[in-house]
C-alpha positions in Angstrom: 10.2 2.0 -19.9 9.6 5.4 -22.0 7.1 7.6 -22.2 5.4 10.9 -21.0 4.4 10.4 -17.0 2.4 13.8 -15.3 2.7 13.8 -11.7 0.1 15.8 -10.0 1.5 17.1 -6.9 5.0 17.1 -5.9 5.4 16.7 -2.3 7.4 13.8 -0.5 5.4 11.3 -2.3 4.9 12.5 -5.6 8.9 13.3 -6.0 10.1 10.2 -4.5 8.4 8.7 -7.2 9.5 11.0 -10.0 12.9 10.4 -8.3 12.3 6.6 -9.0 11.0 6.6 -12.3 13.8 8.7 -13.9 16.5 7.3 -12.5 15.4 3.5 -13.4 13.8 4.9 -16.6 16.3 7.6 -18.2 14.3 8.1 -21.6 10.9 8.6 -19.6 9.7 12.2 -19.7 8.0 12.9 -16.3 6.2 16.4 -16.3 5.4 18.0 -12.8 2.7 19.8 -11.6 2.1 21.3 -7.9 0.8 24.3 -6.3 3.7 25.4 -5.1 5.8 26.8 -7.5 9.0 26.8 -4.8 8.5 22.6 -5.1 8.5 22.4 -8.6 11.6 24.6 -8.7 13.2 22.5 -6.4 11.6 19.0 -7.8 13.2 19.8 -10.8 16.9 20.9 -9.7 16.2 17.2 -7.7 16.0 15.4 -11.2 12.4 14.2 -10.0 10.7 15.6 -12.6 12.2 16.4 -16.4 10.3 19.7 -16.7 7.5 22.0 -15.6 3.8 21.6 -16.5 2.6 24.3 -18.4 -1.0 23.5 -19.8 -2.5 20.3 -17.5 -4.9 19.1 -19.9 -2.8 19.0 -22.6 -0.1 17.0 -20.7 -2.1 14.4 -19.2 -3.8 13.6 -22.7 -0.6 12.9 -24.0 0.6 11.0 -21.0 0.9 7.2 -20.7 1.1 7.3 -17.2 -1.0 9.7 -14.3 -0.2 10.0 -10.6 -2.2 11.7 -8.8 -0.2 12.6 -5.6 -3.0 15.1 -3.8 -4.8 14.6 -0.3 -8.0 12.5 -1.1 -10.5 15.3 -1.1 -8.3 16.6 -4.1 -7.9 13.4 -5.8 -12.0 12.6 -6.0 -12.6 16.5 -7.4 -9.1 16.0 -10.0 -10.9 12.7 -11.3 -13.8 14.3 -12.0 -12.0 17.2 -14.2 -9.8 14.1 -16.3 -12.7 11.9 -16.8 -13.8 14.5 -18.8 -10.8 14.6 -21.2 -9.9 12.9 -24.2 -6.8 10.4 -22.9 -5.2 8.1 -24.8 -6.8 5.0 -24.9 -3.6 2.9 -23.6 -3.0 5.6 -20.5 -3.2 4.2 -16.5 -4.2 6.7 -13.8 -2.9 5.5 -10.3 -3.2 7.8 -7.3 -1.0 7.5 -4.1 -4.1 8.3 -1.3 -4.1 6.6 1.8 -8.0 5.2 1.7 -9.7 3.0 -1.7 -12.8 2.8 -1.5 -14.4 6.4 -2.3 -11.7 7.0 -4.7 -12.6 3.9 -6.6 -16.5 4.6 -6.4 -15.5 7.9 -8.2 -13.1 6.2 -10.3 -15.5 4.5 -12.3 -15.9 7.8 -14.0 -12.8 6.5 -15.9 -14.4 3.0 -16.7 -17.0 4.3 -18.2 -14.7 6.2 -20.9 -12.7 3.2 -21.3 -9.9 4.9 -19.4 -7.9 2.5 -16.6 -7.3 3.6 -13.2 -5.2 1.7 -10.8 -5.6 3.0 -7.3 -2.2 2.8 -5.1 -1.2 3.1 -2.0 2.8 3.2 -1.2 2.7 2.6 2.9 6.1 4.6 3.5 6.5 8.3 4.4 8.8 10.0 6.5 8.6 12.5 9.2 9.8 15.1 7.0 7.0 16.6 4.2 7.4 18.3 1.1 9.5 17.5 -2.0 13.0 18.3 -0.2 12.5 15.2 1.9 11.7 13.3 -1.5 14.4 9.6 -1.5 14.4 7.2 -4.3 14.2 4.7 -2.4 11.9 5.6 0.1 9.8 2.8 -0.6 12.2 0.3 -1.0 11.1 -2.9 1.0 7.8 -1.0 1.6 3.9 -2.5 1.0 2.6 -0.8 -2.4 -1.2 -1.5 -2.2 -3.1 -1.6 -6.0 -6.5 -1.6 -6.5 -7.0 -2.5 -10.1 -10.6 -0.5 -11.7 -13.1 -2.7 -13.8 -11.3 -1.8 -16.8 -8.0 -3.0 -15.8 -6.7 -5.7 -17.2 -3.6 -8.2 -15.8 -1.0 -6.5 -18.4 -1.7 -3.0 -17.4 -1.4 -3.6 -13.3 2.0 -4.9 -15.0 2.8 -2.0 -16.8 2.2 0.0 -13.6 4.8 -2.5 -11.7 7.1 -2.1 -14.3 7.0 2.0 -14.2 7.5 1.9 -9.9 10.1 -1.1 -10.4 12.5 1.7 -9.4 10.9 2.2 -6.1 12.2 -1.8 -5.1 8.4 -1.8 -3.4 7.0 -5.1 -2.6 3.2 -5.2 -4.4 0.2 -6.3 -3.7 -3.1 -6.2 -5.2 -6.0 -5.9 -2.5 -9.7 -4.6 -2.8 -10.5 -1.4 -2.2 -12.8 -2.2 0.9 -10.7 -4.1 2.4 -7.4 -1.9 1.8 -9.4 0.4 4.1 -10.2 -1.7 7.2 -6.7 -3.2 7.0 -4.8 0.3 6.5 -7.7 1.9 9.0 -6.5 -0.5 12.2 -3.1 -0.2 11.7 -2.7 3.4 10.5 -5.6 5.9 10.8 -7.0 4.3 13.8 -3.3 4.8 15.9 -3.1 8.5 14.5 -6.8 9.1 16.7 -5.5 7.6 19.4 -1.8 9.3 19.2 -3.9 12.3 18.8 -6.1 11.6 21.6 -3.1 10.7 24.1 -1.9 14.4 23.2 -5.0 15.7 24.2 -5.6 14.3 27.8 -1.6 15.3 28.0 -2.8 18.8 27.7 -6.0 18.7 30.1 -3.6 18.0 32.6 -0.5 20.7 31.8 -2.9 23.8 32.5 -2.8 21.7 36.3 0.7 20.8 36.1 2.7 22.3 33.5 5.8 19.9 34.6 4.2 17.3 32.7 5.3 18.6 29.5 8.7 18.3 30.3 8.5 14.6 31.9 6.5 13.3 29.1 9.3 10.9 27.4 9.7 7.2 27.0 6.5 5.5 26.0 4.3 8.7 25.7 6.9 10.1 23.5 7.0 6.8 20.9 3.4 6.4 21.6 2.4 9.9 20.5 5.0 10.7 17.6 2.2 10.1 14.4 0.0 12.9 16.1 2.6 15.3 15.0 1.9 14.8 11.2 -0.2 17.0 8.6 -3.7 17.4 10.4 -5.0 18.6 6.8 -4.2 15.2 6.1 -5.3 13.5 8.5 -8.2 15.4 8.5 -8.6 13.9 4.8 -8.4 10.5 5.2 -10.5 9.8 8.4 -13.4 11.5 6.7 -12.8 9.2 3.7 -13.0 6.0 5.9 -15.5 6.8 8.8 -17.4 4.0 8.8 -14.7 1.5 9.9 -12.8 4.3 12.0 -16.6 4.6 13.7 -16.5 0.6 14.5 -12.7 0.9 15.0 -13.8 2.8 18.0 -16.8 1.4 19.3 -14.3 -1.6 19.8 -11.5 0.4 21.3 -14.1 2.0 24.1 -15.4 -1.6 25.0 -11.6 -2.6 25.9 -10.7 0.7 27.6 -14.0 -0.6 29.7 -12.9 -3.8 30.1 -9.9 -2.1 31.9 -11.7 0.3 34.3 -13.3 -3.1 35.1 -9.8 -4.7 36.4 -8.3 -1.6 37.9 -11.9 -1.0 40.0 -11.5 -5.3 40.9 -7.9 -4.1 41.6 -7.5 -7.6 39.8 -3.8 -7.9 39.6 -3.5 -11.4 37.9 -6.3 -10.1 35.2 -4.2 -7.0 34.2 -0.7 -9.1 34.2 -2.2 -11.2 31.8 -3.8 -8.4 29.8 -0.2 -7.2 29.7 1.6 -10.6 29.0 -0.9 -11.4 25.5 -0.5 -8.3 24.1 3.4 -8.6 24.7 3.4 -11.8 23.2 1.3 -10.8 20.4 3.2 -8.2 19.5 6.5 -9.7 20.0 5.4 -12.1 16.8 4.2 -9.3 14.5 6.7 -8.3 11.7 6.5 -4.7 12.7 9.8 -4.2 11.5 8.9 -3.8 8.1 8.1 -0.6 6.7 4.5 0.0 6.9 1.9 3.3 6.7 3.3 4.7 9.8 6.8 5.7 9.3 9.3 3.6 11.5 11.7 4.8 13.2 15.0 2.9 14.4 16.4 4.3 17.6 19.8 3.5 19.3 20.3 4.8 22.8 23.9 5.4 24.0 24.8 6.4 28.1 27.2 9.0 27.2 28.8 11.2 29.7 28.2 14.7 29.8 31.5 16.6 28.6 31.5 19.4 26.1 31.9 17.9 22.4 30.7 14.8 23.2 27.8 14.6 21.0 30.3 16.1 17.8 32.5 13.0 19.0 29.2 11.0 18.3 28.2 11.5 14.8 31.4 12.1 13.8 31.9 8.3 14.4 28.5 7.9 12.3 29.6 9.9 9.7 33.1 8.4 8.7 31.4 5.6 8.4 28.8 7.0 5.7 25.8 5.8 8.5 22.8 8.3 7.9 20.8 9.5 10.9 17.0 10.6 11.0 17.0 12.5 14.5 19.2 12.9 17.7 17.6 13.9 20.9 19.4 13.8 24.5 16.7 12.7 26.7 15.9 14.6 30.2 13.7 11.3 31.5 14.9 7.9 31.5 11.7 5.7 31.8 12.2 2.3 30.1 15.3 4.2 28.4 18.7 3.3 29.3 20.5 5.6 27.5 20.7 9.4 27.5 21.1 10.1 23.9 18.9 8.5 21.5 19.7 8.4 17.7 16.8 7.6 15.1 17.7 6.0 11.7 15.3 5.6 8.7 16.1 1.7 8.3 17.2 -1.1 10.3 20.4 -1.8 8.5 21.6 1.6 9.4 20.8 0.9 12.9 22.5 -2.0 13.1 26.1 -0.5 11.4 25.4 2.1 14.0 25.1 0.3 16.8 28.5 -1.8 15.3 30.1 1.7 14.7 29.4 3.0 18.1 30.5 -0.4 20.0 33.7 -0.5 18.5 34.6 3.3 18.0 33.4 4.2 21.4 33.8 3.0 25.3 29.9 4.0 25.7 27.1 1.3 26.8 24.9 1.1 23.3 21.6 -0.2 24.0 18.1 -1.1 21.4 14.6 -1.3 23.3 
């Protein structure tokens, strides 16, 4: 592909894309605008963008191709400024934002110029935020959500396709309403409920502050989401109330339903409560990539000697095996291991744990 693309906003997002398109697209010109002049410095010494934006209206009417990679509050008041402008006839506007259907209600602003917007959604991130944490392939295997405006014809949704073939995303094209009742149950609604977990963690450490400390295992994994970007967050749940509002109606019946079987101290009830929601999960494909980052983690029992965590990833790194985190864990409920290392992707995982078994006399264990 070639052509002029503007990227507006170059955090994780916005230069993992930039990333993408320039290396799979060498004669594309891909022009980078962010607040932050430190992460268009450093987008550009990445390669994710070709230069610095210097005058925004006159690059994006000259561009063939518009992300808008802002939080969703920005992207509704930035489609209001580009509607305005004169674009070339044959441009697409995509954004990146995490809920559809507001942003496509506002979109229209673009139909009725004749202009094509695309919304998107690539369900990956990372732990990490900003541009220095930008991958090219940080969507590879990933859901990329489109929701195609009015205007938008078959070739065009294409087009987009063919400019984010570099991102090896799997795509699919959804309506906006229901991109945001799927992507509210299985990503904003677990943030509120990470976040609320968090909260009745700290009603309890003013009375006992021990709990801090002890609070591993499944309240770690359960809880990990609430430690992203609460501007974000903040963003999105406002932008998708009304099913986040039922979302929750629903989640306060079965919390009720509960109390009900722990008052009837009903211990056949609350084994089977336990057993469907293992089975049900046990059959979801949850080990694809999704809106909330995964995270692969191998545990190893490892004794304690000086060095021996160096003797560790040394093992990891001769054999080129990237790692995400490493943590030695101080409670071992439902954990078998004492040091636990997080990798970004299943494959690593698995050389990892094939590393470790053969390199090492340590138990390795996945849960």
């Amino acid at each position: 592909m070639e052509g002029t693309v503007v990227i507006i906003g170059l955090g994780l997002i916005g230069g993992s894309i930039g990333l993408s398109i320039l290396q799979e697209n060498p004669r594309a010109h891909v022009i980078g605008y962010d607040l932050n002049r430190k992460e268009i410095r450093l987008a550009k010494a990445m390669n994710a963008i070709s230069e610095k934006g210097s005058d925004l209206q006159r690059d994006v009417e000259k561009a063939d191709l518009v992300f808008l990679c802002t939080p969703v509050f920005q992207t509704e008041k930035l489609i209001d400024e580009i509607s305005s402008w004169q674009l070339k006839q044959n441009a697409i506007i995509t954004d990146v934002g995490s809920t559809k259907k507001r942003i496509m209600q506002k979109a229209k602003l673009f139909a009725e110029k004749g202009y094509s917007f695309i919304g998107g959604h690539p369900m990956a991130g990372s732990h990490k935020s900003g541009v220095a944490a930008s991958k090219v392939l940080l969507f590879e295997n990933a859901f990329y959500l489109l929701t195609p405006g009015s205007r938008t014809s078959e070739h065009q949704v294409e087009q987009l396709k063919k400019w984010l073939a570099g991102t090896r995303a799997k795509f699919l094209v959804v309506d906006p309403m229901e991109h945001d009742e799927i992507t509210g149950m299985v990503s904003h609604f677990p943030h509120i409920v990470a976040s609320s977990l968090v909260h009745q963690v700290k009603k309890v450490h003013a009375k006992q502050p021990l709990v801090s400390r002890l609070a591993a295992g499944g309240f770690r994994d359960l809880s990990r989401i609430a430690s992203s970007d609460p501007v974000m967050w903040r963003d999105i749940t406002m932008h998708n109330t009304g099913v986040l509002k039922s979302l929750l109606e629903g989640w306060q019946e079965e919390m009720q339903k509960v109390v009900q079987l722990l008052e009837k101290e009903d211990s056949e009830a609350m084994y089977l409560y336990f057993k469907e929601a293992k089975n049900f999960r046990d059959d979801m494909p949850i080990l694809q990539k999704g809106a909330i980052p995964s995270f692969y983690d191998l545990f190893v029992d490892i004794p304690d000697y000086p060095g021996i965590i160096h003797e560790i990833t040394g093992h990891l790194a001769k054999e080129a095996i990237s790692i995400v985190n490493i943590r030695i864990m101080e409670t071992r409920e439902d954990i078998y291991g004492v040091l636990a290392i997080s990798f970004q992707t299943e494959e690593d995982r698995k050389k990892g744990e094939a590393c470790l078994r053969s390199a090492t006399p340590y138990e390795v264990f996945i849960v």
